[in-house]
C-alpha positions in Angstrom: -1.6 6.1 -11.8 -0.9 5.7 -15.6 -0.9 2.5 -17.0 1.4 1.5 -19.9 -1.2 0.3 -22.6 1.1 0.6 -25.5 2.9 -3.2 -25.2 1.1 -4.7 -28.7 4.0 -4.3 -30.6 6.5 -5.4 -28.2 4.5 -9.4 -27.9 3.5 -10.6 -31.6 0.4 -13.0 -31.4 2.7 -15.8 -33.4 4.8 -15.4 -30.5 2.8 -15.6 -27.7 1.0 -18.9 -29.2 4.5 -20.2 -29.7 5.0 -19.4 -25.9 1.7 -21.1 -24.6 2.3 -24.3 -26.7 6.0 -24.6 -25.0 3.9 -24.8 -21.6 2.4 -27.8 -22.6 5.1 -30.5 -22.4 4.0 -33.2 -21.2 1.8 -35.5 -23.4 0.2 -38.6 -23.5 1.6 -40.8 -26.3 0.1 -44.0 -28.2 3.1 -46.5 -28.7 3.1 -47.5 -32.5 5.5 -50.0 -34.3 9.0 -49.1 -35.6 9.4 -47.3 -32.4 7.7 -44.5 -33.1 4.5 -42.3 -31.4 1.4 -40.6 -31.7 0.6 -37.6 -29.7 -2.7 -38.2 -28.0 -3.4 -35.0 -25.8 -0.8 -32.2 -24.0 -0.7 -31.1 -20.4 0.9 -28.4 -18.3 2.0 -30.7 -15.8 2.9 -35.1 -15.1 -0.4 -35.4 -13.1 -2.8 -34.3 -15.4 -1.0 -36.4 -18.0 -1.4 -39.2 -15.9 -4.7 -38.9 -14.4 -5.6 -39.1 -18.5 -3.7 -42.1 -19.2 -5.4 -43.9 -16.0 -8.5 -42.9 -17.8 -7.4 -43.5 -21.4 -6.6 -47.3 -20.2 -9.8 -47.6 -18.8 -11.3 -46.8 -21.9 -9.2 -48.8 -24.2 -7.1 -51.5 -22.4 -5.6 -52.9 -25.2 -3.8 -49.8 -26.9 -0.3 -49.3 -25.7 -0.2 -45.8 -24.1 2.6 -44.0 -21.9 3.3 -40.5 -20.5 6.2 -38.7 -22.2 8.2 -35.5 -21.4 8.4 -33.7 -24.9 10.8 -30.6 -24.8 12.0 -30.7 -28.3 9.0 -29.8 -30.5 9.5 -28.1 -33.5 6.0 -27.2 -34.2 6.8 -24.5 -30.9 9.4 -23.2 -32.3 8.9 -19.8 -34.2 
């Protein structure tokens, strides 16, 4: 059976990083004044994102951390 190995042009490589950065939503944010945040680290999905901010706050207690859904980024959009 003949496979179709001619799809290069139809998926640029800007594109497809653009894609896989959208799956990454989720992120772990450190609460800074003036109500803004830092980014800390991304994940696919809530439980990873939280199983690192359980370890995050092991690490350092006294830094205010939280898990955040982040769906408008404009670094993902191409």
């Amino acid at each position: 059976m003949p496979q179709n190995r001619d799809y290069s042009d139809s998926v640029s490589p800007s594109g497809a990083i653009a894609y896989k950065k959208r799956l990454s939503s989720w992120a772990v944010a450190r609460l800074l004044p003036d109500t803004q945040q830092e980014i800390i680290a991304r994940f696919r999905n809530q439980s990873d994102a939280e199983g690192h901010l359980r370890l995050l706050r092991q690490l350092t207690p006294d830094v205010s951390l939280m898990v955040v859904f982040d769906c408008q980024r404009n670094e993902a959009v191409v």
